[in-house]
C-alpha positions as CSV (number, residue, x, y, z in Angstrom):
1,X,-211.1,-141.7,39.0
2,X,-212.9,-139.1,37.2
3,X,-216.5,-139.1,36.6
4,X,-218.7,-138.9,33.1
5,X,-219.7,-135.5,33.6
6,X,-216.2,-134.3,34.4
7,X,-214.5,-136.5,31.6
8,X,-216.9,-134.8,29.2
9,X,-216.2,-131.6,30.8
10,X,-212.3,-132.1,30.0
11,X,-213.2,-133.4,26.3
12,X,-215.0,-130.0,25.9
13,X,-212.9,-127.4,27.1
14,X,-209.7,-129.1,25.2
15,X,-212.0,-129.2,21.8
16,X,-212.6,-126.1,22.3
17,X,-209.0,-124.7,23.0
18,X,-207.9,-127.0,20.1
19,X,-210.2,-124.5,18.2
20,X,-208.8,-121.3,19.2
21,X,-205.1,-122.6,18.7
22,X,-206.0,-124.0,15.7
23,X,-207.4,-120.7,14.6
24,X,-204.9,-118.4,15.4
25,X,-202.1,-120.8,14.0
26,X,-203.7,-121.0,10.7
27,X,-203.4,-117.1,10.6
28,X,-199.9,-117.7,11.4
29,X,-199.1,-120.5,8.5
30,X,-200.2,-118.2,6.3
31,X,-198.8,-114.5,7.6
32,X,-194.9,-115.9,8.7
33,X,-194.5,-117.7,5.2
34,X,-196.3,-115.3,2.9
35,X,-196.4,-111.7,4.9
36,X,-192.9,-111.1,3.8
37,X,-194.3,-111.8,-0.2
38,X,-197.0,-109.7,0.7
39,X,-194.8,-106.8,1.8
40,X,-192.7,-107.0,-1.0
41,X,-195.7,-106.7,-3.4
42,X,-196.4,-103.6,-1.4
43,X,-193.1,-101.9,-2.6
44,X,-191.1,-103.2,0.3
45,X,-187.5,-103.7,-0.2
46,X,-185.8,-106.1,1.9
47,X,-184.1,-104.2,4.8
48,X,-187.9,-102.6,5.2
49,X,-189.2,-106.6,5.4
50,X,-187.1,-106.9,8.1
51,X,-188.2,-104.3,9.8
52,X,-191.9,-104.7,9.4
53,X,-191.6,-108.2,10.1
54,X,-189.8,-106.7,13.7
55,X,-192.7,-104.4,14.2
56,X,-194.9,-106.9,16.3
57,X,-191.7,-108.2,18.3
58,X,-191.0,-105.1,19.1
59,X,-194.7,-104.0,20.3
60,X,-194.7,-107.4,22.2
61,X,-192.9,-106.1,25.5
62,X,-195.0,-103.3,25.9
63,X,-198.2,-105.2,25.6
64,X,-198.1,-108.9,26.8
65,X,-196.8,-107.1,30.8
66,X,-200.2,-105.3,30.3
67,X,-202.5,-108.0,29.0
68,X,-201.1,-110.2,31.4
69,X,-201.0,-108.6,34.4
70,X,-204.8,-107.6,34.1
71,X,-205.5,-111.4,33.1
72,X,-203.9,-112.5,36.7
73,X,-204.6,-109.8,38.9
74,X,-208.7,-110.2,37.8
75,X,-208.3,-114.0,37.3
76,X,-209.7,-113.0,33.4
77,X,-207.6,-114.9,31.1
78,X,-210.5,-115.8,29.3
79,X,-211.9,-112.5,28.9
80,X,-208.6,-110.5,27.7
81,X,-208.2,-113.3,24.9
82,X,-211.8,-112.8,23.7
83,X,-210.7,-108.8,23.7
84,X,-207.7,-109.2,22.1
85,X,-208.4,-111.6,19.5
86,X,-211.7,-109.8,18.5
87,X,-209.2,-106.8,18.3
88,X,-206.8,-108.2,16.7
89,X,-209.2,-109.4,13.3
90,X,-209.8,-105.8,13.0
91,X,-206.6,-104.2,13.3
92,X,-205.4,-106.9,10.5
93,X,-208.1,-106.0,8.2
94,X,-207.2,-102.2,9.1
95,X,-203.9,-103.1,7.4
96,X,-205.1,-104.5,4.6
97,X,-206.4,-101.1,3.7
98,X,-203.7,-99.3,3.8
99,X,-201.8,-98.3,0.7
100,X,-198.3,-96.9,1.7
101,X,-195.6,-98.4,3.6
102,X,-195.6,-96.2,6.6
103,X,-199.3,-96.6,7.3
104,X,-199.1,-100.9,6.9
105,X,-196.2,-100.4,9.3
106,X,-198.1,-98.4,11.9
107,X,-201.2,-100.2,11.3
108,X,-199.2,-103.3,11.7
109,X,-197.9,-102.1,15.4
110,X,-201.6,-101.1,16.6
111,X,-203.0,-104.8,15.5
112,X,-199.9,-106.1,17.1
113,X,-200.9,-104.6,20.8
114,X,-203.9,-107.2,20.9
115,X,-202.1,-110.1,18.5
116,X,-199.1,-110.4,21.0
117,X,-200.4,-111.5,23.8
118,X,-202.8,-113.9,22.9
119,X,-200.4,-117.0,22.7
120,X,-198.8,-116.6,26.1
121,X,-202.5,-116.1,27.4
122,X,-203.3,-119.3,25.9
123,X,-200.5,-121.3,27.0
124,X,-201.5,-119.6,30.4
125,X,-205.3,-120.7,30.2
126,X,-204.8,-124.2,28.3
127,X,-201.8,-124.8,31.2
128,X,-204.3,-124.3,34.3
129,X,-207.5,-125.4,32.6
130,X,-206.0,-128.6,31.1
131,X,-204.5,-129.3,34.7
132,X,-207.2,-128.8,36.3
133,X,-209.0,-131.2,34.0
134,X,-205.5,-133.8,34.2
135,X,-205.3,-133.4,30.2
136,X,-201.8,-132.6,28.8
137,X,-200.7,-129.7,26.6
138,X,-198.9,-131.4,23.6
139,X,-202.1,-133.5,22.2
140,X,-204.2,-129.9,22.5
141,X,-201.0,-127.7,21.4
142,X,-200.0,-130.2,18.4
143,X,-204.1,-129.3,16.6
144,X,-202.7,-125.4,16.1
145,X,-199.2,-126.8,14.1
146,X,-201.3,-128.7,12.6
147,X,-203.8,-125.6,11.2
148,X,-200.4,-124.0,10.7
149,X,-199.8,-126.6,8.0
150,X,-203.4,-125.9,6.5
151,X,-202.5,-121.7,6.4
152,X,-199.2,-122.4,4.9
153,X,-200.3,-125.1,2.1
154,X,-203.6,-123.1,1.4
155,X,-201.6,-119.8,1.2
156,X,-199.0,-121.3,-1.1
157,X,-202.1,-122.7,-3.2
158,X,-203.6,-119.6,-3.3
159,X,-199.8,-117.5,-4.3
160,X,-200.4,-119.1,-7.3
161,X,-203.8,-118.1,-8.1
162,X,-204.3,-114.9,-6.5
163,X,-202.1,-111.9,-6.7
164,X,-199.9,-111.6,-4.0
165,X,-201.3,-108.1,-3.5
166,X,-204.2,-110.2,-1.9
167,X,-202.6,-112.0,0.6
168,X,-203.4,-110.6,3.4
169,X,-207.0,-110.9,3.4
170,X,-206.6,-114.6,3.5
171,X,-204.8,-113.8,7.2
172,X,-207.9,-111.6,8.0
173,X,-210.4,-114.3,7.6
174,X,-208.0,-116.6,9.5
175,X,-208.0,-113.8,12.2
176,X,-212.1,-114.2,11.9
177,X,-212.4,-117.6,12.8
178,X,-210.0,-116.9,15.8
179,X,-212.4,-114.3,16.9
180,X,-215.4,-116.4,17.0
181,X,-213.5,-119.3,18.1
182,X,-212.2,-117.1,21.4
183,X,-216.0,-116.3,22.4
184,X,-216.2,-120.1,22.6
185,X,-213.4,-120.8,25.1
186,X,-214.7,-122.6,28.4
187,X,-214.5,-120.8,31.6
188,X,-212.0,-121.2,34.1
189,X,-213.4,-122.0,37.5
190,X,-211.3,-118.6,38.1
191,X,-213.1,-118.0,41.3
192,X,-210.9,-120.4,43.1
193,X,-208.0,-119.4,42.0
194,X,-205.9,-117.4,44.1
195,X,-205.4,-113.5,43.4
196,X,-202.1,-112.8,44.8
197,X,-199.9,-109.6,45.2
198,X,-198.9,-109.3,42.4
199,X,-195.9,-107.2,42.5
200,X,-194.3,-109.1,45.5
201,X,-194.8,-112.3,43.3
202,X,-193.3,-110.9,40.1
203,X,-190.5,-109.1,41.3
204,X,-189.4,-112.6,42.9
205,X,-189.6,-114.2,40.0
206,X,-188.2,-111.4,38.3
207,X,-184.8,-112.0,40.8
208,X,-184.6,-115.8,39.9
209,X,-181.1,-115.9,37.9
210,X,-181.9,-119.3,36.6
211,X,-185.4,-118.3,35.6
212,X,-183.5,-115.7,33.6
213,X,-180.9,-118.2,32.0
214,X,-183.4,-120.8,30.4
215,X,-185.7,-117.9,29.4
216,X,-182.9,-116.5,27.5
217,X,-181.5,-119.8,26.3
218,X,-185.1,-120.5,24.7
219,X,-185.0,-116.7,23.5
220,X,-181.8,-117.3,21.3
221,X,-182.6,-120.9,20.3
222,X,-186.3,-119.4,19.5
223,X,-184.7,-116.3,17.9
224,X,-182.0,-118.1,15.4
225,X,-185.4,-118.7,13.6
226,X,-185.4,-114.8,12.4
227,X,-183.8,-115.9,8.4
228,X,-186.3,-118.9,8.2
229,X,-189.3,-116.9,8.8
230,X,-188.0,-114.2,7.0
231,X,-186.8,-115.0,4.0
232,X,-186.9,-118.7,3.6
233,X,-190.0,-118.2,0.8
234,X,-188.4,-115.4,-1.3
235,X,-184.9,-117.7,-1.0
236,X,-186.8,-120.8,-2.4
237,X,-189.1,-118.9,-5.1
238,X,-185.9,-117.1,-6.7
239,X,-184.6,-121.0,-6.5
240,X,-187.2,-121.9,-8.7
241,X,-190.3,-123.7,-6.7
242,X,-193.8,-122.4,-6.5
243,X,-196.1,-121.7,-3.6
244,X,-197.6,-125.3,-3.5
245,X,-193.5,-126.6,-3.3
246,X,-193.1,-123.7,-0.6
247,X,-196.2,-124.1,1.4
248,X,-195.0,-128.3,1.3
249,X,-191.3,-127.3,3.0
250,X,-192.9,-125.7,5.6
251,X,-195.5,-127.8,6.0
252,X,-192.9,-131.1,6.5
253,X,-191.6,-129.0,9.5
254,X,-194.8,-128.2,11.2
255,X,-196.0,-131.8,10.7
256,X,-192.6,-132.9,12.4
257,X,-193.1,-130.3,15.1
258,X,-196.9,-132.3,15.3
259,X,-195.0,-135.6,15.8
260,X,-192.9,-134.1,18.5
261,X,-195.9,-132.5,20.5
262,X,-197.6,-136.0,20.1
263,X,-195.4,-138.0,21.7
264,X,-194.4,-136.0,24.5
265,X,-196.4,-137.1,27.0
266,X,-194.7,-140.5,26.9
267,X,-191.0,-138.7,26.7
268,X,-190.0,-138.5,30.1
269,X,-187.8,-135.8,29.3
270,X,-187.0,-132.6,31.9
271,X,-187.4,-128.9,30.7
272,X,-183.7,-128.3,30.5
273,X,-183.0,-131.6,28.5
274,X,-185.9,-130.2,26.0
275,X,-184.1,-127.6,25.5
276,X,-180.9,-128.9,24.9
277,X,-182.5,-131.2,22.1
278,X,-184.0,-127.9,20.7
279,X,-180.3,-125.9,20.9
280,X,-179.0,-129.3,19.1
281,X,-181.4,-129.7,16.2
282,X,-181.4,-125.7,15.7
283,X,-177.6,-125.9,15.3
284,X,-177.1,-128.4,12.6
285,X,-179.8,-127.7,11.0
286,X,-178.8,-123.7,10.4
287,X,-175.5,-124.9,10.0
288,X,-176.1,-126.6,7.4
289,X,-178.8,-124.5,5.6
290,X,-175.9,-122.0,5.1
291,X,-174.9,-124.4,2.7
292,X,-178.2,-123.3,0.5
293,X,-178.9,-126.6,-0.1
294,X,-180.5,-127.3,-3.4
295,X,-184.4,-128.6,-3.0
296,X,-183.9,-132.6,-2.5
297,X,-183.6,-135.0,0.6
298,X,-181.1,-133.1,2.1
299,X,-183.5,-129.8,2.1
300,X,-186.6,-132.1,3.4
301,X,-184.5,-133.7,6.3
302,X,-183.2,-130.2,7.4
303,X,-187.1,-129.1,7.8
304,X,-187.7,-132.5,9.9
305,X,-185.3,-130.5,12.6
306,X,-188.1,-128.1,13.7
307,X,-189.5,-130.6,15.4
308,X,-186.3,-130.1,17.8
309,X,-185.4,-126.5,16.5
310,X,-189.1,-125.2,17.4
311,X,-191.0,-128.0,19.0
312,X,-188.6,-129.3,21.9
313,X,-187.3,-125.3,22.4
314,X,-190.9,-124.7,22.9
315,X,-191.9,-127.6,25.3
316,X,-189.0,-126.8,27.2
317,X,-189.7,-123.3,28.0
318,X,-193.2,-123.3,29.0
319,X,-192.9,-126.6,30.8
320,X,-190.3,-125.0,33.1
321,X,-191.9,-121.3,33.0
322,X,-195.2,-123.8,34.4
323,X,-192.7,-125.0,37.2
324,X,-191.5,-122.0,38.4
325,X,-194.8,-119.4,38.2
326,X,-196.3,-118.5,41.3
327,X,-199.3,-120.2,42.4
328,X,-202.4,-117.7,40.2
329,X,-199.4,-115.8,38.4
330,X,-199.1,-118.2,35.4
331,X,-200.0,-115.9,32.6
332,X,-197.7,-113.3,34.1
333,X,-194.4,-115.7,33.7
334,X,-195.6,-117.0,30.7
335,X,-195.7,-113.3,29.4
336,X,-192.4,-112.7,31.3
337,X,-191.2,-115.9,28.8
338,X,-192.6,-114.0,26.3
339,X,-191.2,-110.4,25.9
340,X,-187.9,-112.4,26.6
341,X,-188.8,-113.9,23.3
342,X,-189.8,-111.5,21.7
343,X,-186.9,-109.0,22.4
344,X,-184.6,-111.8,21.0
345,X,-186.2,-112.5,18.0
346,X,-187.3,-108.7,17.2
347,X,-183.0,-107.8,17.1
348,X,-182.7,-110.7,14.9
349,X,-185.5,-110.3,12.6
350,X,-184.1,-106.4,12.7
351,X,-180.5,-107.2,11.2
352,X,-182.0,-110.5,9.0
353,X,-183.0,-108.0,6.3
354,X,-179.5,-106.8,6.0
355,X,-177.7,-110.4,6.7
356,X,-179.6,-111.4,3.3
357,X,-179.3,-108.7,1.5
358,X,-175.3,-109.2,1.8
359,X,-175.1,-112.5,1.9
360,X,-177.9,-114.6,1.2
361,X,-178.3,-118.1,2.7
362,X,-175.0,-118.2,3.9
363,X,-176.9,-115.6,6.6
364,X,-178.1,-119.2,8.1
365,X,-174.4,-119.3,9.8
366,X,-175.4,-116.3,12.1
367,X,-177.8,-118.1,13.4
368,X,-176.6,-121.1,13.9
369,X,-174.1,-119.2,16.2
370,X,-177.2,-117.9,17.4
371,X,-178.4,-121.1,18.7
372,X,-175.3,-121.8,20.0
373,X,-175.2,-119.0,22.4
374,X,-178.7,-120.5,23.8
375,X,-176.9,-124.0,24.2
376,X,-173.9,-122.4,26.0
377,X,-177.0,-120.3,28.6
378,X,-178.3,-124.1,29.4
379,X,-174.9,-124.9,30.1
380,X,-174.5,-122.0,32.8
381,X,-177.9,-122.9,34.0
382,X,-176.6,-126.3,34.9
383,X,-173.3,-124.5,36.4
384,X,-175.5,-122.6,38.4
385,X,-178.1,-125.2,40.1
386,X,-174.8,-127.3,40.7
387,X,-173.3,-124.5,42.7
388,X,-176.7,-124.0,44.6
389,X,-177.2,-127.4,45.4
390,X,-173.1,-127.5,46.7
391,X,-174.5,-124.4,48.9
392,X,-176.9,-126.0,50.0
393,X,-175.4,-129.0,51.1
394,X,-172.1,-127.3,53.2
């Protein structure tokens, strides 16, 4: 049975990870709702919205690897977030002054080298340092969705009073908090942990063919997303609602994604049956949103799926990617989770700017069938651990 001292000890190093995620998600409530209104303010049309919003899914396998990598082989998790989260406020603000297209896109990319690793470094940290204090990740996690919900409803408050010109400052202060918030993270007690090879431990994990089917699975689940984040706000605001009315939608799906995270400790639910429920709720809820249905209970229900679209997608691929790691390599496979991710969702986010530009919300089929590719991986993820365990038992 713990003691005071380390029960108090756990109660302050989750308070203060709540902090950061909450931090860092605010930013993002605000930037994957209202970025792309930004960017169109800035004389963006929307194939180059598509691409911008690529930009940092694209830089993300070229810097998580890195970020990563030095996080585990000096057992500095804490000290890379700090870097790249201090780093990552300035960049932002850098983009904020510039004026032409090119230069927000290339000042987009450098903030992006220190912005994309800091979640799979979190989900690292708050994985071994909430363990190692026997605290769960959903009740921690479920404090960023719900600062997601502030960033959205504050940003779609704000659309209506500010000019959307102005937008991105309100990311940048976000971005602020998130720096001063990282300086306050608890330290690991790294020094016990483990400092293995690390290329003999990657490259097995790197071999692992069913690794490689649930991360990609969770990649096309997690990428079918790409016309939601893209263009859901400019699809609902030429529909007729206002920020506050926009900034609500996505708020109703955060707060379901909340409910999910709550309650998962008590679902005694697997990895691969999380990610099934995600593969489900992402297909019938695109499915149908290809339908453009008109704001009403049917819309409101449909943004209840991310709880399963998101939420269960997301449990499911770090909880397994926490199975599999290598003992002191867990923010390496959580990055290897991550550029898997990213390099999903940057081809669809790519080609989203042209799918609505020809055909509007009906672009939501595409990813439905999108999701259902990342069902049909889970599937030959079970084919495969059946055929092992036949081999196994001959």
């Amino acid at each position: 049975m713990p003691s005071g001292l380390e029960t108090r000890a756990g109660a302050s190093f989750a308070r203060r990870l709540a902090a950061f995620y909450s931090t860092l998600c605010m930013a993002l409530g605000v930037q994957m709702p209202f970025l792309p209104v930004w960017f169109a303010a800035k004389e963006f049309d929307a194939a180059s919205v598509g691409l911008a919003l690529a930009i940092p899914l694209i830089v993300r396998p070229l810097a998580i690897p890195v970020a990563t990598r030095i996080a585990d082989s000096y057992a500095a998790a804490r000290a890379v977030i700090i870097i790249g989260a201090v780093a990552t406020f300035v960049g932002y603000a850098a983009v904020g002054l510039m004026q032409s297209p090119l230069a927000i896109m290339a000042a987009v990319a450098l903030a992006s080298l220190f912005y994309a690793p800091l979640m799979p470094l979190a989900d690292a940290y708050a994985l071994r340092g909430l363990g190692l204090h026997g605290r769960t990740y959903g009740p921690v996690r479920l404090w960023g969705s719900a600062a997601f919900i502030a960033g959205s409803l504050g940003g779609g408050l704000l659309l209506d009073v500010i000019a959307p010109r102005e937008l991105i400052w309100i990311v940048v202060g976000a971005l602020a908090l998130n720096a001063t918030a990282s300086c306050t993270l608890a330290p690991l007690d790294e020094k016990t942990l483990p400092v293995p090879t690390h290329r003999k431990t990657a490259s097995a994990l790197l071999r692992d063919s069913q690794f490689w089917l649930l991360a990609m699975a969770a990649a096309f689940i997690q990428a079918s997303h790409a016309i939601y984040y893209g263009f859901s706000a400019l699809q609902w605001r030429s529909a007729g609602l206002d920020g506050t009315a926009i900034g609500g939608l996505w708020a109703l799906g955060v707060l379901a994604e909340i409910a999910m995270f709550a309650a998962s400790p008590r679902l005694p639910l697997d990895p691969r049956a999380w990610l099934v429920a995600g593969a489900t709720g992402a297909v019938v809820r695109w499915g149908a949103m290809a339908f453009d249905p008109a704001p009403g209970v049917l819309l409101l229900l449909l943004q209840c799926l991310h709880a399963l679209s998101f939420g269960a997608t997301h449990l499911g691929a770090i909880g397994f990617v926490a199975r599999v790691a290598p003992e002191g390599q867990g923010a390496s496979a959580q990055g290897y989770l991550a550029v898997t991710l990213s390099l999903a969702t940057a081809a669809a986010m790519a080609i989203s700017g042209e799918l609505y530009a020809r055909w509007g919300g009906r672009a939501y089929a595409a990813m439905a069938l999108l999701a259902l590719a990342g069902g049909l991986f889970i599937l030959l993820w079970s084919a495969v651990q059946g055929a092992n365990r036949y081999r196994a038992l001959k």
